[in-house]
C-alpha positions as CSV (number, residue, x, y, z in Angstrom):
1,X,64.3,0.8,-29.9
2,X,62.2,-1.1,-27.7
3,X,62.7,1.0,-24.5
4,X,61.9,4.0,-26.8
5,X,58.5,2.6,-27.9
6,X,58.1,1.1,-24.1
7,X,58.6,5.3,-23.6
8,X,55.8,6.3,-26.3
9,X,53.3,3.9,-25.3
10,X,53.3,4.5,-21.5
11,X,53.6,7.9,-22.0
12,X,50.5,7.8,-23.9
13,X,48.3,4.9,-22.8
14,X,49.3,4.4,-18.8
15,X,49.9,7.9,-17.7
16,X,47.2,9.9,-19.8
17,X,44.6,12.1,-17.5
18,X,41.5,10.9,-18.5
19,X,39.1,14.0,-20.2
20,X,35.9,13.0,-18.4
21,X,33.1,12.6,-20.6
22,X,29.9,14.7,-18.9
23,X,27.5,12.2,-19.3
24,X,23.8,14.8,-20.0
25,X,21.0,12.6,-18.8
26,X,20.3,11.8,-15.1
27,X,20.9,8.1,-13.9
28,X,17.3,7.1,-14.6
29,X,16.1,3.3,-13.2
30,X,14.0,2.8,-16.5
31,X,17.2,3.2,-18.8
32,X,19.3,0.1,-17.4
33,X,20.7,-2.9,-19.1
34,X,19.4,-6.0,-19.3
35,X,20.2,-7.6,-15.9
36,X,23.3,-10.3,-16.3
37,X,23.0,-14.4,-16.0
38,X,25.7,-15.7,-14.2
39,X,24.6,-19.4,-14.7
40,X,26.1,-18.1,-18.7
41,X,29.8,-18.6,-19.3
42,X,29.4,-15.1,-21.1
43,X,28.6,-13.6,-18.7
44,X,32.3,-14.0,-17.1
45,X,35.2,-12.5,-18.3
46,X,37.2,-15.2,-16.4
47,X,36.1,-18.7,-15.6
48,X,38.5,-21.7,-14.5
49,X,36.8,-24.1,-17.1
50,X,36.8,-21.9,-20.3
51,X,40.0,-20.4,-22.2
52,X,40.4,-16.9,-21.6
53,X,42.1,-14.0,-21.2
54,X,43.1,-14.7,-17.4
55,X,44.9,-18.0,-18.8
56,X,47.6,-15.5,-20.0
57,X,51.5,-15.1,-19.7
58,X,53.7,-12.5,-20.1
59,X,56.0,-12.5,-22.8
60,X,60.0,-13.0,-21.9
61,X,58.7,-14.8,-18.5
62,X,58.9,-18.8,-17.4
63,X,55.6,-18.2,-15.9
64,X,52.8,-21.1,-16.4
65,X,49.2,-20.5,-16.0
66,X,48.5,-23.2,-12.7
67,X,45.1,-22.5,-12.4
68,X,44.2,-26.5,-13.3
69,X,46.0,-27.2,-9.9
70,X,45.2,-24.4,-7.3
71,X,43.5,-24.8,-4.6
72,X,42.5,-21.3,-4.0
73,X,40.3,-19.2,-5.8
74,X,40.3,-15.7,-6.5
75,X,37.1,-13.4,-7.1
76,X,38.7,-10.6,-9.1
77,X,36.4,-7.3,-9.8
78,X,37.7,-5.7,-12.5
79,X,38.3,-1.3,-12.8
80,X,36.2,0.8,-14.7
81,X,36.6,0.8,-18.8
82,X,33.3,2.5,-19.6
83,X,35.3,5.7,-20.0
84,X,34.2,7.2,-23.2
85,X,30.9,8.4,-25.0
86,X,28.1,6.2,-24.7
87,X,27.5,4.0,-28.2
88,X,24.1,2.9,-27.4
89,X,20.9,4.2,-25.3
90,X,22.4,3.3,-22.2
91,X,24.2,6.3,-20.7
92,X,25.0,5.5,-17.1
93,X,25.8,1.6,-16.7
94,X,27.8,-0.2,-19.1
95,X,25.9,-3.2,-21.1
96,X,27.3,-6.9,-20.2
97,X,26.1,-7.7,-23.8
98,X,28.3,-4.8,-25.6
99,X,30.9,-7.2,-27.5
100,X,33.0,-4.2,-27.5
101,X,33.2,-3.4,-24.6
102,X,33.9,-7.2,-23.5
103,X,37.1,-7.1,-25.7
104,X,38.1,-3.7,-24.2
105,X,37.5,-5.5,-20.6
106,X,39.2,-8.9,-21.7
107,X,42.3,-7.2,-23.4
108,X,43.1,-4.6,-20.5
109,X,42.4,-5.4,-17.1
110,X,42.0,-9.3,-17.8
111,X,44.8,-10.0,-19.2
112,X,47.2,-7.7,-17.5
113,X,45.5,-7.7,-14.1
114,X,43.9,-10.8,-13.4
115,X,46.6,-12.4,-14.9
116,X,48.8,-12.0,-11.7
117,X,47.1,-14.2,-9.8
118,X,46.7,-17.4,-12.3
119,X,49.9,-18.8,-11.0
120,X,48.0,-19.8,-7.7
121,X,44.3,-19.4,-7.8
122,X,41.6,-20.1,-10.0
123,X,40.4,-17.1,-11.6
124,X,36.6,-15.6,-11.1
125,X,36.1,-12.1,-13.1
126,X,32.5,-11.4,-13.5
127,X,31.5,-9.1,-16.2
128,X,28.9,-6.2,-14.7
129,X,27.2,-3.2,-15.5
130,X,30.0,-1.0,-14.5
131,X,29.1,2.5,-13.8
132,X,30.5,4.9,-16.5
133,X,34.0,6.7,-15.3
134,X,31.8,10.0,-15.3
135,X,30.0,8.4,-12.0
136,X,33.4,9.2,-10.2
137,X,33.7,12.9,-11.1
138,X,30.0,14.0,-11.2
139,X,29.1,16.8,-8.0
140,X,25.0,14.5,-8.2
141,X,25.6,11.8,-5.4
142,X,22.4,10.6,-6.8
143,X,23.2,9.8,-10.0
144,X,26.9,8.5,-8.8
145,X,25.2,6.4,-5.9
146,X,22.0,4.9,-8.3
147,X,24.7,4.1,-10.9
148,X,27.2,2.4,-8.5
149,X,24.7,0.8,-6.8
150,X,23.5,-0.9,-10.0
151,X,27.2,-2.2,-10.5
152,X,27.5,-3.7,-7.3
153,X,24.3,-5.8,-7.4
154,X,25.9,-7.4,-10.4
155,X,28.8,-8.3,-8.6
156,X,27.3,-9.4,-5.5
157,X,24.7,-11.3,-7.6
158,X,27.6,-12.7,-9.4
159,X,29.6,-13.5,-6.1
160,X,26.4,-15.5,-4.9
161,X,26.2,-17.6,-7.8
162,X,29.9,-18.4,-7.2
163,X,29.6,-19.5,-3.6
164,X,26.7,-21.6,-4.5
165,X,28.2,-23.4,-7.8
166,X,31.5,-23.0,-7.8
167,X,33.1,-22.1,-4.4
168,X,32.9,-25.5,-2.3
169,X,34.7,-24.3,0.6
170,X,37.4,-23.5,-1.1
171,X,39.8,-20.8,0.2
172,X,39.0,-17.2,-1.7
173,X,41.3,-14.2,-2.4
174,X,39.2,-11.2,-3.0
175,X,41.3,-9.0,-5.6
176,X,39.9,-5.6,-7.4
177,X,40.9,-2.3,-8.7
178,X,39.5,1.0,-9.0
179,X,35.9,1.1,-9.3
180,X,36.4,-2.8,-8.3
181,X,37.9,-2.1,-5.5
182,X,34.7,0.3,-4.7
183,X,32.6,-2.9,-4.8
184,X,35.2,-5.1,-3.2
185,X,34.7,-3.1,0.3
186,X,31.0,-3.9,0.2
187,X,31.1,-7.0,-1.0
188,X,33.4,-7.8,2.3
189,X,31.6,-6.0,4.6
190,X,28.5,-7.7,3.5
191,X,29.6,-11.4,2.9
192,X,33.0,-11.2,5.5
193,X,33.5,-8.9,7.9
194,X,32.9,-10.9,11.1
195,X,30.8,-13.4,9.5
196,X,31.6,-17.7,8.7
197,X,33.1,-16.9,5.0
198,X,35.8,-14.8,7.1
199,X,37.4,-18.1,7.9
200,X,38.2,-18.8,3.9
201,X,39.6,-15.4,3.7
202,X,43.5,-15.5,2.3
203,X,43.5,-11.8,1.5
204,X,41.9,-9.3,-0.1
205,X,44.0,-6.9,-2.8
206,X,42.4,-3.7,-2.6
207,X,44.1,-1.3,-5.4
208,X,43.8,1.7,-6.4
209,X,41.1,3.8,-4.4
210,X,42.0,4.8,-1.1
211,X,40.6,2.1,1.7
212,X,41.1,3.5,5.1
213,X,42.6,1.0,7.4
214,X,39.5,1.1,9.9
215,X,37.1,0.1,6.8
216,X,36.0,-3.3,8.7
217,X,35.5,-4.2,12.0
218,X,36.9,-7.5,11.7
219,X,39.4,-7.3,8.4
220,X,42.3,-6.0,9.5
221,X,45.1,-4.2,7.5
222,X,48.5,-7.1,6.6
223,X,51.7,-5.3,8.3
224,X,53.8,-8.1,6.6
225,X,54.2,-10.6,3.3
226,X,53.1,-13.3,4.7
227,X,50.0,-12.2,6.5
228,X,46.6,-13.8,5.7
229,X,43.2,-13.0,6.5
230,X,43.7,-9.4,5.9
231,X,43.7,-7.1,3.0
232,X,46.6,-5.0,1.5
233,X,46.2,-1.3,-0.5
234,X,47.8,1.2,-2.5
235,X,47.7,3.9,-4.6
236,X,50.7,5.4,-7.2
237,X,52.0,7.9,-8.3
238,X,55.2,10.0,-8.9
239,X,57.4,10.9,-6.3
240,X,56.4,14.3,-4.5
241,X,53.1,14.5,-6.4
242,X,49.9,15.2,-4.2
243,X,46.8,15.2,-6.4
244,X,44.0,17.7,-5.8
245,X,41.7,15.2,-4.1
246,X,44.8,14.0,-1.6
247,X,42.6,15.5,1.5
248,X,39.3,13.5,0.2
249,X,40.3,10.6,2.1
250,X,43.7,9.6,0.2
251,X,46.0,11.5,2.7
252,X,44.5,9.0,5.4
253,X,44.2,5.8,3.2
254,X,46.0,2.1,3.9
255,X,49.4,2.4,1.4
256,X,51.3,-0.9,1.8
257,X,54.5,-1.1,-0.2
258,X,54.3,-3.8,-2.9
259,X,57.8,-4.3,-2.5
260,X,58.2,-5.2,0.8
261,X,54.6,-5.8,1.9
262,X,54.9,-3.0,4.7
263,X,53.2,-0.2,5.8
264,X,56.1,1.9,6.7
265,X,57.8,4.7,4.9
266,X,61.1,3.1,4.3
267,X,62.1,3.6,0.4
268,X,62.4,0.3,-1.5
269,X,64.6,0.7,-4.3
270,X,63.7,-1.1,-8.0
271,X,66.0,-4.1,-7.8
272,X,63.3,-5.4,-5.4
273,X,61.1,-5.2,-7.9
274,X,60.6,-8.8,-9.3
275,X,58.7,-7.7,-13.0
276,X,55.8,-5.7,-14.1
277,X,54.0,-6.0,-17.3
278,X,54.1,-3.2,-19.9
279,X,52.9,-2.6,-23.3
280,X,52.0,-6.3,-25.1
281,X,51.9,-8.0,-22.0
282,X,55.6,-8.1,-21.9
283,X,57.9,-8.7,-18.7
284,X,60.1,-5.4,-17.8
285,X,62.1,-6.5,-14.8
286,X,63.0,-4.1,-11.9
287,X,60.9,-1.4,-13.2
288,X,59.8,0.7,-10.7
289,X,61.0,1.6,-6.7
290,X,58.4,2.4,-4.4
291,X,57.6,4.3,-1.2
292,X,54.7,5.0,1.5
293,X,53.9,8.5,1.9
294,X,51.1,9.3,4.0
295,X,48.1,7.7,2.2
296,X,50.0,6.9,-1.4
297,X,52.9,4.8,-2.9
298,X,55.2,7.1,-4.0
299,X,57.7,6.1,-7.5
300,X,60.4,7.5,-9.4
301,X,59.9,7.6,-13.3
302,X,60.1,4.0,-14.5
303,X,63.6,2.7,-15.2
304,X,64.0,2.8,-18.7
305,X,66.2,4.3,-21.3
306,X,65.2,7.7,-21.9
307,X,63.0,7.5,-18.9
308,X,63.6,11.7,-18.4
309,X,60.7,12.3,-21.3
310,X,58.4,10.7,-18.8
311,X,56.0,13.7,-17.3
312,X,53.6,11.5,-15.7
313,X,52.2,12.3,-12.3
314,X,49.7,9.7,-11.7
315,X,50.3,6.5,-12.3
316,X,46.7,4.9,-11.5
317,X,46.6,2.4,-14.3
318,X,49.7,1.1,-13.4
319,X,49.2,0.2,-10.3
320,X,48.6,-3.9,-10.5
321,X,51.0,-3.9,-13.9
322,X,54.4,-2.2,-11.9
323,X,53.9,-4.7,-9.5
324,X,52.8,-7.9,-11.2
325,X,55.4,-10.2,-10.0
326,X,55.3,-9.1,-6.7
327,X,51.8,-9.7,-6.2
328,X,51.9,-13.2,-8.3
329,X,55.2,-14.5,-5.8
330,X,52.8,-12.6,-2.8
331,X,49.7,-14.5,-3.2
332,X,51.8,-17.8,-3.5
333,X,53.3,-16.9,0.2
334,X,50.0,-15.6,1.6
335,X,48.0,-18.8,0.5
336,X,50.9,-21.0,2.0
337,X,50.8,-19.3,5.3
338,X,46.9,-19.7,5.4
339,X,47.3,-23.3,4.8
340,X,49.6,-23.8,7.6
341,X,47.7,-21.7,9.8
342,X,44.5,-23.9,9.2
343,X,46.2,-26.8,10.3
């Protein structure tokens, strides 16, 4: 029964194609939320020193939230979840202030994203004014550029208020997905790439958009697990699927297997799979295989009973939760090796 519901839910919630809402007005500088205050706690959907969401567990794990001991941070950059039709007057950005949407952010990505990294960082998710998911699918680069542009001076503003409160010199894993990851590649260039804060680079986890491995100058692509100082991508979906923007820059993107932390083409079958979180933020073990294939990480459907009624091609908002404890056990090794390679 609970492989069956496992079935309905995914089916439903993970591999849906998003209907794009057309959002009418043009991106318009006059029509913006109120700018956020990162000196508030509210203003984070994660912080070390208040309870939430990112002090999660998954259910039927041993896992324990270490974040009270780690001496690493991570600065995690959550995906887009202003998907749907405005509620309020502001059509482009989403509103830091919208409790709504907050929960939506805290009960999604928070908790089964961030999550993967509580084991060995402390966990930094600032909330922004994301640009609406229509940003990504519009034909005006104006109105996509203005409203992305908006979102990232959040997070950059949110980033500098880090490094001056809360950083201390601390090692930093840089950790994002989706529209995230869009402001993760600036924020590197800008605050990285070549530049002192390079030095407390462990890694950066660049998911789901396709980061071409020549994106820095400095920053280069991880070819192995234990790699630091570099950053890792990849993109899913179901084996032999090629979706209709694969020559927009996904067919030459970075894919590293999240199984084997490689960048070749060699198939990794499921039992290498540690655990990925599914519906309720419970543990499914061994749930997914993976392979490279020229810009994306190929999988078979997930390994469930009854796993032939799944029809989903791609497998976007999966991409941290197939691969959770992978990641978790992967950030552990990478922050190790950057400790011994400091001394």
């Amino acid at each position: 029964m609970r492989n069956i519901l496992f079935l309905l839910i995914i089916a439903s919630v993970f591999a849906c194609k998003r209907q794009p809402v057309a959002l009418k007005s043009h991106f318009s500088s006059e029509n913006t939320p109120p700018v956020p205050d990162y000196s508030k706690p509210e203003c984070w959907a994660a912080l070390p020193t208040k309870l939430d969401s990112a002090d999660a567990i998954p259910k039927k794990s041993n896992l324990k939230d270490e974040q009270s001991k780690a001496k690493v941070d991570v600065f995690f950059i959550h995906p887009t979840i202003f998907t749907k039709e405005p509620q309020n007057k502001y059509d482009w950005n989403a509103d830091v202030n919208d409790n709504q949407m907050n929960q939506n952010v805290d009960n999604s990505t928070i908790l089964n994203q961030s999550t993967a990294f509580n084991g060995s960082c402390r966990v930094y998710a600032p909330r922004y004014r994301q640009a609406h998911y229509f940003s990504f699918v519009t034909e005006n680069q104006e109105d996509k550029t203005k409203a992305l542009g908006l979102a990232y001076l959040d997070v950059k503003a949110a980033f500098e208020y880090y490094l001056k409160n809360h950083n201390q010199n601390r090692p930093i894993v840089i950790a994002s997905h989706s529209q995230g990851t869009v402001h993760a590649v600036r924020l590197l260039k800008e605050f990285f790439d070549g530049k002192p804060l390079q030095n407390q680079l462990v890694e950066a986890y660049l998911v789901g958009i396709g980061v071409q491995p020549n994106s820095f100058q400095n920053i280069k692509p991880s070819t192995s697990p234990e790699d630091f100082g570099g950053f890792v991508c990849w993109n899913t979906y179901a084996q032999g699927y090629y979706p209709t923007w694969y020559d927009k820059g996904l067919n030459t993107a970075l894919s590293t297997n999240p199984l084997t932390w490689k960048l070749d083409e060699t198939f990794a079958p499921n039992s290498l799979n540690k655990g990925g979180v599914g519906p309720k933020f419970t543990m499914y073990p061994n749930i997914v295989d993976a392979q490279n294939h020229k810009g994306m990480l190929w999988i078979n459907k997930p390994y469930v009973k009854g796993r032939f009624l799944l029809k989903a091609k791609s497998w976007h908002i999966a991409d941290i939760n197939f691969f959770y404890m992978n990641i978790r056990e992967n950030v552990a090794l990478r922050i190790e090796s950057f400790m011994k390679g400091k001394k």
